[in-house]
C-alpha positions in Angstrom: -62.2 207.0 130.0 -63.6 208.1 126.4 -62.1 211.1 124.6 -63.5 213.9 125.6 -65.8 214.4 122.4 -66.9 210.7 122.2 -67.7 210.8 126.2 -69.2 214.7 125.0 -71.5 213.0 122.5 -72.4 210.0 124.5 -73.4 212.0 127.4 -75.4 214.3 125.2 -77.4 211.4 123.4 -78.1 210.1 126.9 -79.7 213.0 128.5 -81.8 213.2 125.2 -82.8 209.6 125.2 -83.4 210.5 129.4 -85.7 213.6 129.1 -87.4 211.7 126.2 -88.1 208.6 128.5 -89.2 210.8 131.3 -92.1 213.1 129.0 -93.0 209.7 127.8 -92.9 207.9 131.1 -95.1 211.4 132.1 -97.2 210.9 128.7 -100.8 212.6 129.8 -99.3 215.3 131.7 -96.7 216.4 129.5 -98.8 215.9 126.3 -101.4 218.0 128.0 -98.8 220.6 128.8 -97.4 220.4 125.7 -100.7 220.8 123.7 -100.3 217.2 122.3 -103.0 214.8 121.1 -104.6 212.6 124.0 -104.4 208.8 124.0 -106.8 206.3 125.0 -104.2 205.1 127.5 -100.8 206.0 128.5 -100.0 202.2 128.5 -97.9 202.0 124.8 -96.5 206.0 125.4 -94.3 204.8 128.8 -92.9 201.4 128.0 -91.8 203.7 125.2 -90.7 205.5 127.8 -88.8 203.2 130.0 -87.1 201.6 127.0 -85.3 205.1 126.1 -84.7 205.8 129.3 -82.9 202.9 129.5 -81.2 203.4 126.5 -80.3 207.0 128.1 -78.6 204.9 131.3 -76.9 202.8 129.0 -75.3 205.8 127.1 -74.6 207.1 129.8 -72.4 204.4 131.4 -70.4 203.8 128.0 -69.6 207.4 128.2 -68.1 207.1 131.7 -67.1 203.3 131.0 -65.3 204.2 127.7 -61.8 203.5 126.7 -62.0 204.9 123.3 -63.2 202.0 121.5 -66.9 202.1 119.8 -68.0 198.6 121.3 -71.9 199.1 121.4 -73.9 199.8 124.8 -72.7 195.4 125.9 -74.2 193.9 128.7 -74.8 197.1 131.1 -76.7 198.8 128.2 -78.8 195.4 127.8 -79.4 195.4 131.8 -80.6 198.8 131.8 -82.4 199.0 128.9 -84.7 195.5 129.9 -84.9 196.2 133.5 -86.5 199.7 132.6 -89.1 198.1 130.4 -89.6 195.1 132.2 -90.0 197.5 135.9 -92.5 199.9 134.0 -94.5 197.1 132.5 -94.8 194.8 136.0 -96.3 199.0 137.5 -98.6 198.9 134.8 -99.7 195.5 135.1 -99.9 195.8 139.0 -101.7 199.2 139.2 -102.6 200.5 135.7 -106.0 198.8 135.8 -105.3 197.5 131.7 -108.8 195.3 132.1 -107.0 192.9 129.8 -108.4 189.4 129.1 -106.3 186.7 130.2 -104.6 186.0 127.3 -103.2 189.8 127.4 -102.3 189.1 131.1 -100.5 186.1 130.5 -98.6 187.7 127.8 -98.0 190.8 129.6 -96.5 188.9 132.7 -94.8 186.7 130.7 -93.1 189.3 129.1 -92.3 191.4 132.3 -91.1 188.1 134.0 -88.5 187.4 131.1 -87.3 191.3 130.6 -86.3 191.3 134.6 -85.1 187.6 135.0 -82.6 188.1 132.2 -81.3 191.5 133.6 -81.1 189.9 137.0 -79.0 186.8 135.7 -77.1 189.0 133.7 -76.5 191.2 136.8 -75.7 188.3 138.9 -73.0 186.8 136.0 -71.6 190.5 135.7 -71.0 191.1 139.8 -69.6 187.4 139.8 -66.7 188.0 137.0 -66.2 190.8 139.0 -65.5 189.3 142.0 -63.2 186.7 140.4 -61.2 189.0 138.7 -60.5 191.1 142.1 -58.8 187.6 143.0 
């Protein structure tokens, strides 16, 4: 486990980087509520969104994960932070009606494909070293 201030200040950034993701995951609501200019679309606002609330998950687990070594966010940080992103982006490309010419499309999916491929073979590689070190 971390020392209590590290795991303190880990779990603090988190919840920032959390709440942060959620408003910008809930951009046209909470900008509306907040008094905040509009945007044309709520498209660039939540994969901002999903990224740091990603990035909140990933703080998170170093803060319980932590043996009181500064070693970065590693692979769980990298899996959470792409699988947010790369989740949020295949919503908006299934129901967020972009109108996007193929090109965009093609990009887009691309993109999405690649962000949750990786964090599922990075998922799979981590839950197998873990079952051969149980051996």
């Amino acid at each position: 486990m971390a020392s209590p201030g590290r795991a303190r200040v880990l779990y603090i950034d988190g919840f920032i980087n959390l709440l942060l993701g959620v408003a910008l995951l809930c951009f046209d609501p909470v900008a509306d509520w907040l008094g905040l200019p509009a945007s044309d679309t709520a498209f660039y606002p939540t994969i901002l969104g999903a990224v740091l609330f990603g990035i909140g998950i990933a703080l998170v687990w170093e803060a319980v994960r932590g043996d009181g070594q500064l070693l970065g966010l590693g692979l769980g940080g990298a899996i959470a932070i792409n699988l947010c992103g790369g989740l949020v982006l295949t919503g908006w490309l299934l129901v967020g009606d972009l109108r996007l010419p193929l090109r965009g499309q093609v990009i887009l999916w691309t993109l999405a494909s690649i962000l949750v491929l990786i964090s599922l073979v990075e998922l799979s590689m981590r839950a197998r070293q873990h079952r051969d070190s149980l051996r």
